[in-house]
LONUVO-330031 format. One line per 5 residues: number of its first residue (from 1); their letters; for each residue x, y, z of C-alpha. Coordinates in Angstrom, 1 decimal, always signed. Each point is the difference from the previous one (the first is absolute). Example, Ala and Ser with C-alpha at 12.3 -4.5 7.8 and 13.67 -1.06 7.14 Angstrom:
LONUVO-330031
1) AS) +12.3:-4.5:+7.8 | +1.4:+3.4:-0.7
//
This chain:
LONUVO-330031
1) XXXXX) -52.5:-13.9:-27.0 | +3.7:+0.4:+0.1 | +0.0:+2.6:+2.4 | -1.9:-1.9:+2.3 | +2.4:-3.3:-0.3
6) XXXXX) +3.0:+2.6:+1.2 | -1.8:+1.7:+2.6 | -0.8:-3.7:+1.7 | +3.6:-0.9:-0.9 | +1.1:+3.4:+1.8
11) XXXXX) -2.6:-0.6:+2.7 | +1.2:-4.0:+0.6 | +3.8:+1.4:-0.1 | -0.9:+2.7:+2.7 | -1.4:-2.6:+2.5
16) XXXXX) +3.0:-2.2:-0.7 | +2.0:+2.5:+1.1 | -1.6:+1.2:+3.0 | -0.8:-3.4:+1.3 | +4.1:-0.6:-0.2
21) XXXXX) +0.7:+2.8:+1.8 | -2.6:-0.7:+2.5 | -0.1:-3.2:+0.3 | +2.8:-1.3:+2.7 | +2.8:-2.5:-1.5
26) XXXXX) -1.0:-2.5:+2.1 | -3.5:-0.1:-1.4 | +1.4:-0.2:-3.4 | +1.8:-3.4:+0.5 | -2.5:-1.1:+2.2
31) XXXXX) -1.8:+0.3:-3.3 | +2.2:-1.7:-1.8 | +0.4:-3.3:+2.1 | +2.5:+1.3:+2.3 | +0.3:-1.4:+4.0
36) XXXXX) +0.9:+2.3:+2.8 | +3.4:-2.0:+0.0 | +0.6:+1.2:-3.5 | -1.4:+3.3:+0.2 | +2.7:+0.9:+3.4
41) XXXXX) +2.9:-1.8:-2.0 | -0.9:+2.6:-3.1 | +0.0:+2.9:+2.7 | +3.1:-1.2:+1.5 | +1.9:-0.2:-3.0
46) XXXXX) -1.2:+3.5:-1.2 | +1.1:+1.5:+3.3 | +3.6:-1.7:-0.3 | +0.2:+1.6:-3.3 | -0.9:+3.2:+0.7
51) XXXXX) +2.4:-0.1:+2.8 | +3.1:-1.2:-2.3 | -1.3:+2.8:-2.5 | +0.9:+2.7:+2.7 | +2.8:-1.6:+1.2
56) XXXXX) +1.4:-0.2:-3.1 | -1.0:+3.7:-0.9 | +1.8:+1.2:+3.4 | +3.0:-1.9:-1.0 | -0.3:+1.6:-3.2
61) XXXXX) +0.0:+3.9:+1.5 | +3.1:-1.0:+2.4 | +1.9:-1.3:-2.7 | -0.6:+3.0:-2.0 | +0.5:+2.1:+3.4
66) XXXXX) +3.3:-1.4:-0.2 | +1.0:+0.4:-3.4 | -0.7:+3.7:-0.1 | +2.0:+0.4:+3.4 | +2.9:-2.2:-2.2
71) XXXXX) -0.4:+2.2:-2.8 | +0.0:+2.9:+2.3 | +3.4:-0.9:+1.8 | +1.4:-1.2:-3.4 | -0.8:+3.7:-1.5
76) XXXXX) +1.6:+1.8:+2.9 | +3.4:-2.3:+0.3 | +0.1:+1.7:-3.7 | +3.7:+1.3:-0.9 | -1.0:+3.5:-1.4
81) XXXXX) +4.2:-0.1:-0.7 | -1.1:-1.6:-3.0 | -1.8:+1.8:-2.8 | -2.8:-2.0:-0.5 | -1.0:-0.6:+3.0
86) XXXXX) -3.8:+1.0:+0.4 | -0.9:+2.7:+2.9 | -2.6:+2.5:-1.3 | -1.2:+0.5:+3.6 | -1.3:+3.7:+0.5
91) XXXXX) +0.5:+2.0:+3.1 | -1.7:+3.1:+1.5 | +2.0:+2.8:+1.0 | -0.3:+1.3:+3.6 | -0.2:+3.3:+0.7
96) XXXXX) +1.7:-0.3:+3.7 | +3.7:-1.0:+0.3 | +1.0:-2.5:+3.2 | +1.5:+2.3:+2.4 | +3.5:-2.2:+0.2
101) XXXXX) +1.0:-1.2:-3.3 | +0.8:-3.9:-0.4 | +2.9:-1.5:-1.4 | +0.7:-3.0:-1.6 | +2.7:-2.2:-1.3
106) XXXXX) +0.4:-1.7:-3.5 | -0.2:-3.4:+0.3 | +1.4:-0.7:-4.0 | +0.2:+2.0:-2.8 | -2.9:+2.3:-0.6
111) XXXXX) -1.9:+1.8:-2.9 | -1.1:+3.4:+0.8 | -2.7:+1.2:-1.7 | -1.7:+3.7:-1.0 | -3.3:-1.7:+1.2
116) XXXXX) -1.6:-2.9:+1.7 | +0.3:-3.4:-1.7 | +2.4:-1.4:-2.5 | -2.2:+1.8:-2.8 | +1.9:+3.0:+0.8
121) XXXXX) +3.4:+1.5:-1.2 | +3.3:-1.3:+2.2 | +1.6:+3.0:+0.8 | +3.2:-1.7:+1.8 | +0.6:-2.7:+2.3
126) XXXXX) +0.8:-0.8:+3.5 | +2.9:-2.7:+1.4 | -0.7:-2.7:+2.1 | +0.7:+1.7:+3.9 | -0.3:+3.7:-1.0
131) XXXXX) -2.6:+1.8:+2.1 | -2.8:+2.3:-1.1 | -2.6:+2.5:+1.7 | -3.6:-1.0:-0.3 | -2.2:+3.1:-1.1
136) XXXXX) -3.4:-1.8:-0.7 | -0.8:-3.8:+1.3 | -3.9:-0.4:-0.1 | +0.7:-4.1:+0.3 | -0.4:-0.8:-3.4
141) XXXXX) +2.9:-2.0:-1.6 | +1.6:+3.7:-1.8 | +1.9:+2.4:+2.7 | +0.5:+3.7:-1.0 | +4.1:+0.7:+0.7
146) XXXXX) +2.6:+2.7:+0.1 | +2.2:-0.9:-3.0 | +2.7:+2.4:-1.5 | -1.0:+3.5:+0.4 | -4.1:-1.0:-0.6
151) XXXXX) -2.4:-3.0:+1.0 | -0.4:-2.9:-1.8 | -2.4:-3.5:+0.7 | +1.9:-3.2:+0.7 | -1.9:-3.7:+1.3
156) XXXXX) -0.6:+0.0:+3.6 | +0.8:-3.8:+0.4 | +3.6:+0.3:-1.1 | +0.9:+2.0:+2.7 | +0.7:-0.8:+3.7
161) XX) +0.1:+2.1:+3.4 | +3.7:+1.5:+0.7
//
C-alpha cells in the first residue's frame, strides 16, 4: 500500500514537472487570472532584468580588467633598489646572442643581482648615469648585463637608452 501512495506521489510529481517545462509561461498565468497586459508587463520586466544582469556583469569584468592592468603597472614601477621589493619573475635563456650589443644608462641607483628578480643575491650596484652592455633582453622586466669582469641581472625599467 505504501509503495503504491509513493509511486502516484512520484508519478503526480513527474507530470508536474514536465507540464512546467512544457507548458509556455504565458499559459501558466493565463491560468492563474492573468490578462495579456499583465502577462507582456511580466515579460518586459524580466527582459529589463536580464539586460541590467549583463550589464552589470560586463561592468564587472572591465573593472576587474582594469584592476589587474593597475596591479600590473603598480608591480613593474617596483623599486627592486629596495630589498623587499617583490620580483620573482623567471626568464628563459636564449641560446643566440643580438648581433650588436645594447647599451643602457642607469637612471638611479641600481641592485645588481646573481639572478633574475629581487629573490636573488645583490652582487654590487650601479649609479645613476653609468652605462652598461646588454647581453640577454628577452622583454621581460630582468636584463642580463656585463658587470665587473662577469654578468649579472639588473631591472629593465630602471634603465634608459644612452
Amino acid at each position: 500500500m505504501i509503495g503504491r501512495a509513493i509511486f502516484v506521489i512520484l508519478l503526480n510529481a513527474i507530470f508536474l514537472v514536465g507540464v512546467l517545462l512544457y507548458l509556455p509561461l504565458d499559459g501558466l498565468l493565463e491560468m492563474r487570472g492573468y490578462d495579456e497586459s499583465h502577462i507582456q508587463a511580466m515579460k518586459d520586466a524580466r527582459a529589463e532584468d536580464e539586460e541590467l544582469e549583463a550589464e552589470l556583469a560586463a561592468e564587472e569584468e572591465a573593472e576587474a580588467a582594469a584592476a589587474d592592468d593597475a596591479d600590473n603597472e603598480a608591480m613593474e614601477a617596483l623599486d627592486p633598489v629596495a630589498d623587499d621589493a617583490t620580483g620573482d619573475e623567471e626568464t628563459t635563456e636564449s641560446d643566440a646572442e643580438p648581433p650588436a650589443r645594447e647599451q643602457l644608462v642607469a637612471t638611479d641607483v641600481i641592485n645588481v643581482r646573481s639572478g633574475p628578480g629581487t629573490d636573488n643575491e645583490q652582487v654590487g650596484q650601479l649609479d645613476a648615469g653609468e652605462t652598461v652592455t646588454v647581453l640577454e633582453d628577452n622583454g621581460e622586466d630582468w636584463i642580463r648585463i656585463e658587470f665587473e669582469d662577469g654578468e649579472a641581472w639588473a631591472y629593465r625599467p630602471l634603465f634608459e637608452q644612452p
